[in-house]
TORFIKE-181340 format. One record per residue (C-alpha): residue in three letters; x, y, z. Coordinates in steps of 0.5 Angstrom, whole numbers, plus 2048, in hexadecimal, padded with zeros to 3 digits. Layout:
<mipas>
AlaXYZ
...
</mipas>
This chain:
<mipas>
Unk800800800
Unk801807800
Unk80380B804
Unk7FF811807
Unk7FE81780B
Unk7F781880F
Unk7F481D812
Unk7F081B818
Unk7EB81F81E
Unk7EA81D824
Unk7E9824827
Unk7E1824827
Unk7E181D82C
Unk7E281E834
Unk7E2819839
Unk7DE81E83E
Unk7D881F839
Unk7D9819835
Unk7D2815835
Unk7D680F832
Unk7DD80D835
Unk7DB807830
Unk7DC80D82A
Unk7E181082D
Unk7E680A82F
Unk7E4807828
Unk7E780F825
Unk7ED80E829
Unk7EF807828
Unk7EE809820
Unk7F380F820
Unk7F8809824
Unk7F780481F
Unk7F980A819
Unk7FE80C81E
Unk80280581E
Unk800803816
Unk807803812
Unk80380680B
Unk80180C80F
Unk80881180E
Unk805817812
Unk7FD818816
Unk7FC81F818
Unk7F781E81E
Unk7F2823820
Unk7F0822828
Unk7EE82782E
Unk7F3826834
Unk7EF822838
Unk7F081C834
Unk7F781E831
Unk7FB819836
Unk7F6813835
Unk7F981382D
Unk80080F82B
Unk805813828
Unk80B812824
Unk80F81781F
Unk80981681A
Unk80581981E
Unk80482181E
Unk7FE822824
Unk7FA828824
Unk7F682B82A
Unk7EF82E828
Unk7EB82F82E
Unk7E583382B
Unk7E182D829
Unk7E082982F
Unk7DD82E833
Unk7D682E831
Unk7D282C82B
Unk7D2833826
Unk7D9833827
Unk7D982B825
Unk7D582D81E
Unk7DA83481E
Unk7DF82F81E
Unk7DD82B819
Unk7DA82F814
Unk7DF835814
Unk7E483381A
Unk7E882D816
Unk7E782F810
Unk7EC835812
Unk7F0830817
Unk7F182B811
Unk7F383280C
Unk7F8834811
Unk7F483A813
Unk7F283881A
</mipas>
């Protein structure tokens, strides 16, 4: 396979708000599993703080800090109609 460079957002998820740590748990086992995939050459993830040091790292992970979209759900819609959109363009 090909290697590849992703993008992934898990800004908008909480364990203190979370209405399914089933969700969550499943989120953050994904974003490991990407993290340890020998065909993904770089992951860029996009987390808020509380969840930051629940997540693996290596030197192809670039982490960034997005507190925003888990405080409430109109800052979550911002987050995903506007917010990631800029985050991912490097203008946010």
């Amino acid at each position: 396979m090909k290697e590849v460079s992703i993008a992934v957002s898990v800004a908008e998820q909480s364990v203190r708000t979370a209405t399914s740590l089933g969700i969550l748990n499943t989120s953050v086992g994904l974003v490991g599993a990407l993290v340890c995939h020998p065909d993904v050459r770089r992951i860029r993830i996009l987390v808020n703080a509380e969840l930051a040091e629940r997540l693996p790292r290596n030197d192809r992970v670039e982490i960034e800090i997005h507190d925003s979209p888990a405080r409430g759900p109109v800052r979550r819609v911002c987050w995903e109609q506007i917010g990631l959109h800029r985050a991912l363009a490097g203008k946010g």
